[in-house]
C-alpha positions as CSV (number, residue, x, y, z in Angstrom):
1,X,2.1,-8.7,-18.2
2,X,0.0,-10.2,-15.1
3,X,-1.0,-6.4,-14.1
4,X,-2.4,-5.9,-17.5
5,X,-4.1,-8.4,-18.1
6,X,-6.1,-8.6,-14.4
7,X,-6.8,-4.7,-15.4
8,X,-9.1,-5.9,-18.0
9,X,-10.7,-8.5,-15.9
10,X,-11.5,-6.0,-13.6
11,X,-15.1,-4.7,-13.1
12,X,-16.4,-1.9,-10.3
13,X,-16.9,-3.4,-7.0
14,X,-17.5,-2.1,-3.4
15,X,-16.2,1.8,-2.8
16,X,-12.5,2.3,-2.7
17,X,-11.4,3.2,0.2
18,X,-12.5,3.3,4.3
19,X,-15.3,5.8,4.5
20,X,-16.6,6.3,8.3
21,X,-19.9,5.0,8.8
22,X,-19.6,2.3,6.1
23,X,-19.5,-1.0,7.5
24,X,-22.2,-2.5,9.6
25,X,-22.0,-4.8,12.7
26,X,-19.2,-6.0,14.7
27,X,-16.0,-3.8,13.2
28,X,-12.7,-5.7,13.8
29,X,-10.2,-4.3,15.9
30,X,-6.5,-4.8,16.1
31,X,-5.4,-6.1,19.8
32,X,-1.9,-4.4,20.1
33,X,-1.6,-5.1,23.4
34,X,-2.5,-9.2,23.1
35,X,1.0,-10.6,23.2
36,X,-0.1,-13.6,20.5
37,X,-1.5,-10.9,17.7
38,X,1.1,-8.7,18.5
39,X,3.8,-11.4,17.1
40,X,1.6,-12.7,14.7
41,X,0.8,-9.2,13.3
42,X,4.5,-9.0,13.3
43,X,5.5,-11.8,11.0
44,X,2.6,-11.1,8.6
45,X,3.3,-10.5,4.6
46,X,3.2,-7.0,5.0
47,X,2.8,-6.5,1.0
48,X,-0.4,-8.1,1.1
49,X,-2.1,-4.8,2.2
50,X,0.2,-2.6,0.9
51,X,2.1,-3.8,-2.2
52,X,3.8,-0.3,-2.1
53,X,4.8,-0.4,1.5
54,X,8.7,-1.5,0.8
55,X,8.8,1.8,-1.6
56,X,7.0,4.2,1.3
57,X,9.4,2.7,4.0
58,X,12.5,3.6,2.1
59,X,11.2,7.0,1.5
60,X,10.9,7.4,5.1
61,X,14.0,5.7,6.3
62,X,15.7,8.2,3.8
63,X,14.2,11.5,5.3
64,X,15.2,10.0,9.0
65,X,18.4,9.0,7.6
66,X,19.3,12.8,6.4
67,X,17.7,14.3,9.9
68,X,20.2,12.0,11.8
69,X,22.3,14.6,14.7
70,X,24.9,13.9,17.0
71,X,23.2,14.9,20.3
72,X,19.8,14.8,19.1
73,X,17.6,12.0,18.8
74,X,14.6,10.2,16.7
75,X,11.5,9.9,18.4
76,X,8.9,7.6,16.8
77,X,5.3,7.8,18.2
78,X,3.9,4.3,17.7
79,X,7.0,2.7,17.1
80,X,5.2,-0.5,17.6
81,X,7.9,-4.1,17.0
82,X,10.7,-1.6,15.5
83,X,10.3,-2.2,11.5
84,X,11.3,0.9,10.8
85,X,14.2,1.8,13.4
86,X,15.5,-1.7,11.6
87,X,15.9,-0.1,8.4
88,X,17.1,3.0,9.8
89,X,19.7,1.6,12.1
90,X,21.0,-0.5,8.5
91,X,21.1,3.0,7.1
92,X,22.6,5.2,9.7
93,X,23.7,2.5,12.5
94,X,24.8,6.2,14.4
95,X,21.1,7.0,15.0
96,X,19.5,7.5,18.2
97,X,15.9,6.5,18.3
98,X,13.1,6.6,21.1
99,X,10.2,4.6,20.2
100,X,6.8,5.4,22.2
101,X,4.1,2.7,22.3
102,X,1.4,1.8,24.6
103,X,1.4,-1.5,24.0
104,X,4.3,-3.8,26.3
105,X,3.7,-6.7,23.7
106,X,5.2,-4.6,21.3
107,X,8.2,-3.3,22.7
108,X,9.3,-6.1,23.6
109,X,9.2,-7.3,19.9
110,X,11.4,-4.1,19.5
111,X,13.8,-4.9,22.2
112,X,14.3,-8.4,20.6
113,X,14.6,-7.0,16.9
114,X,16.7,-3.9,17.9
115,X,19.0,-5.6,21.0
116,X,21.8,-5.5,19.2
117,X,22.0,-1.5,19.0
118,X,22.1,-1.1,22.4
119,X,21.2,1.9,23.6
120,X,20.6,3.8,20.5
121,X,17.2,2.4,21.2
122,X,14.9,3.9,24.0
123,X,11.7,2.2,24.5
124,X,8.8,4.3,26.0
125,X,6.0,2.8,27.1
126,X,3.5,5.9,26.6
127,X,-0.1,6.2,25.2
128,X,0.0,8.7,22.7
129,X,-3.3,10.3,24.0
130,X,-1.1,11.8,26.9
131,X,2.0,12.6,25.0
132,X,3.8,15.2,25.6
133,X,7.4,16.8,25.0
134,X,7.4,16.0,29.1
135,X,7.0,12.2,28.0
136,X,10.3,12.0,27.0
137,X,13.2,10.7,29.0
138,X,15.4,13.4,30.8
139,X,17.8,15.7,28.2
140,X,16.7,13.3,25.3
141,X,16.5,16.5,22.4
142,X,14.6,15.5,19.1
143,X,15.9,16.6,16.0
144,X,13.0,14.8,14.4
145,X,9.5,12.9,15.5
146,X,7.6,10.3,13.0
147,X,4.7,8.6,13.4
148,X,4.6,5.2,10.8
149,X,1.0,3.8,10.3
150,X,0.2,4.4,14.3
151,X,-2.3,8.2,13.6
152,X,-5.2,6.0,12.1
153,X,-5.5,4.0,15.9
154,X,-6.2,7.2,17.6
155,X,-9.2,9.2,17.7
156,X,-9.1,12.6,16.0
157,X,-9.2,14.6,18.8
158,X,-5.9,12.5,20.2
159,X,-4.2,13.1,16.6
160,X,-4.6,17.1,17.5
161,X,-3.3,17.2,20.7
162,X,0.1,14.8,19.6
163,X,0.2,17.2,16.9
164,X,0.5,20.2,19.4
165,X,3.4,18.0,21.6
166,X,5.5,17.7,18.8
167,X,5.7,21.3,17.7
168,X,6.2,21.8,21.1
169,X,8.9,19.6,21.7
170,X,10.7,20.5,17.9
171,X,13.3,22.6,17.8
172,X,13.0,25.2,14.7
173,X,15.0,23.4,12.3
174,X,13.2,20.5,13.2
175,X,10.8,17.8,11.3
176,X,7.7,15.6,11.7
177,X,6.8,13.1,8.9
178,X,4.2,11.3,8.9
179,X,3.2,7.7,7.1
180,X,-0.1,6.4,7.2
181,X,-3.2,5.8,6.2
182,X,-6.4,7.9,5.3
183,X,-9.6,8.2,4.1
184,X,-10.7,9.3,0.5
185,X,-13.7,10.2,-1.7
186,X,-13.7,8.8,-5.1
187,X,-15.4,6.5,-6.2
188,X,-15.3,7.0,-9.8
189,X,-11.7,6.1,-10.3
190,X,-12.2,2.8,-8.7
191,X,-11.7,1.0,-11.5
192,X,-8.2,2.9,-12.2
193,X,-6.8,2.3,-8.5
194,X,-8.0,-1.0,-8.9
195,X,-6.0,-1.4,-12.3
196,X,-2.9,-0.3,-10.2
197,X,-3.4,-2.5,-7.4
198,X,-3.0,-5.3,-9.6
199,X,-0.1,-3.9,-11.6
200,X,1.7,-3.1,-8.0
201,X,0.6,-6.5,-6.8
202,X,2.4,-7.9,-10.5
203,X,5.6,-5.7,-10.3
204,X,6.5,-6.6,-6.5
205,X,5.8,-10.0,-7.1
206,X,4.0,-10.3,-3.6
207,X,3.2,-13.6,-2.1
208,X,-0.5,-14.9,-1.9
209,X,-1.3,-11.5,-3.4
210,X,-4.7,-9.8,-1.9
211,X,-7.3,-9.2,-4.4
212,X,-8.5,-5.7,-4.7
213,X,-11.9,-6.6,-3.1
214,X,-10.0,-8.5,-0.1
215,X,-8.2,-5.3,0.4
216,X,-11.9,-3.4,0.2
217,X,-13.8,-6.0,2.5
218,X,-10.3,-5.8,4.8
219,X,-10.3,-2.4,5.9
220,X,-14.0,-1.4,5.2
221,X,-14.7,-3.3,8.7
222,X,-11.5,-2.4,10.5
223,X,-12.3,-0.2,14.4
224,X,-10.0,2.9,13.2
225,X,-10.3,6.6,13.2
226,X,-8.7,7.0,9.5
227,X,-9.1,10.8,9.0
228,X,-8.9,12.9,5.6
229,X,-5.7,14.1,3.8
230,X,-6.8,17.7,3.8
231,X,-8.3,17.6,7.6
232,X,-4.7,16.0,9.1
233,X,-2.8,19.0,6.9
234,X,-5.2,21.5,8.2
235,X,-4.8,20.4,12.0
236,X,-1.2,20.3,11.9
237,X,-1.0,24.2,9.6
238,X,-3.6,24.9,13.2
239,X,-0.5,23.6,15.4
240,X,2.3,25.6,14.2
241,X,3.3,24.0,10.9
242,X,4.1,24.3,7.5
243,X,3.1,21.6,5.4
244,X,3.7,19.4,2.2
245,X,2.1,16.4,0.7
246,X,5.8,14.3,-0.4
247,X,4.0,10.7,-1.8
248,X,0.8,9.2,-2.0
249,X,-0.4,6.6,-3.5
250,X,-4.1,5.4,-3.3
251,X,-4.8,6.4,0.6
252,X,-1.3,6.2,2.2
253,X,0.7,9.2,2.0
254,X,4.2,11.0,3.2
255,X,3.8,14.6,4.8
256,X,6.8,16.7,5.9
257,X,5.6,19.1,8.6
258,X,8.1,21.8,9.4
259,X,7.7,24.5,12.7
260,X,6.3,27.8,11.1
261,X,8.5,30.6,11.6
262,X,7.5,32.6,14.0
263,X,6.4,36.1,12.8
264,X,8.9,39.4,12.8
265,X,7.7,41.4,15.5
């Protein structure tokens, strides 16, 4: 097939993945809060970056769907135009979600995607550097928090402290999932996730399909704070959590966190 055959055209090019310190000059930075990128981000091919992304969003919208409880709601830090609460709301229309995002441009994209479910969606306007379990609106109780491809925008010392917030705000039984991207060593097995890509890029059938080195020259010069796997695990094990790696595929992956129990006395 078309994967197959662009695996053996393939030959080693630039590193894999976003390593800190690797690009030089001006690094591009996405404008959340510019009305005009906001909607234009929004109605982007989303599988040109990620020609797994429909299979990680399912995976997601399933775990929400399952954590759904009358009285209790989602909360989504950097809920950005509602993608997700869209394919949640198809799954469980009985969920209650409150998205946090400090950008207005992108709310609003939520409110006009989401309008139709009333108030089952709460938008906060909130930057997640001073989230806390006090952020939330009065009596709102989560029975989960997620956080979909929003950690990379925040500095590492931000991702700590909203880590802290939500096992603050979690009731025992509760559950934080997290979707995003991260940075990886490897360079040796370029050629492999290369081979992949254009194997994903075949089966998906994505329109105006990004080359493996777009994807490279793409996110080697984006203005991100991308941290490691094992360094986002071991912060949130730090904050009161119990941890396990669901999915990954080449640097995006799906943790569960769970509240540690607290010790027997």
């Amino acid at each position: 097939g078309g994967g197959r055959a662009a695996c053996r055209a393939l030959r080693p090019a630039a590193p894999l993945l976003p390593r800190r310190g690797m690009a030089a000059g001006a690094r591009k930075r996405d404008e959340w809060k510019d009305p005009e990128f906001a909607r234009a981000w929004d109605q982007r091919n989303v599988l040109r970056t990620n020609p797994d992304r429909t299979r990680q969003t399912r995976l997601l919208v399933s775990l929400l769907a399952a954590r759904v409880q009358p009285g209790r709601a989602i909360v989504d830090l950097g809920a950005g135009s509602g993608l997700v609460e869209e394919e949640l709301f198809r799954r469980a229309p009985e969920a209650r979600v409150v998205g946090v995002d400090s950008s207005e441009a992108m709310l609003q994209l939520a409110r006009e995607r989401l309008g139709a479910h009333g108030s089952r969606y709460t938008p906060l306007k909130a930057d997640l550097a001073g989230f806390r379990a006090s952020s939330l609106p009065e009596g709102v109780q989560a029975a989960c928090v997620f956080a979909s491809q929003a950690l990379h925008e925040v500095p590492d010392n931000v991702k700590r402290s909203v880590f802290a917030a939500v096992r603050a705000l979690l009731p025992s039984d509760g559950a934080f999932y997290i979707l995003d991207r991260f940075t990886m060593d490897g360079a040796q097995f370029e050629p492999d996730y290369a081979c992949l890509w254009a194997a994903m890029n075949a089966e998906a059938d994505v329109p105006e399909a990004m080359s493996f080195d777009e994807y490279l020259n793409e996110y080697l010069d984006k203005d991100d704070h991308t941290c490691s796997l094992e360094d986002c695990e071991r912060w949130l094990r730090e904050a009161g959590f119990s941890v396990s790696r669901l999915y990954q595929h080449y640097n995006r992956a799906l943790i569960s966190a769970r509240p540690t129990a607290a010790a027997a006395p």
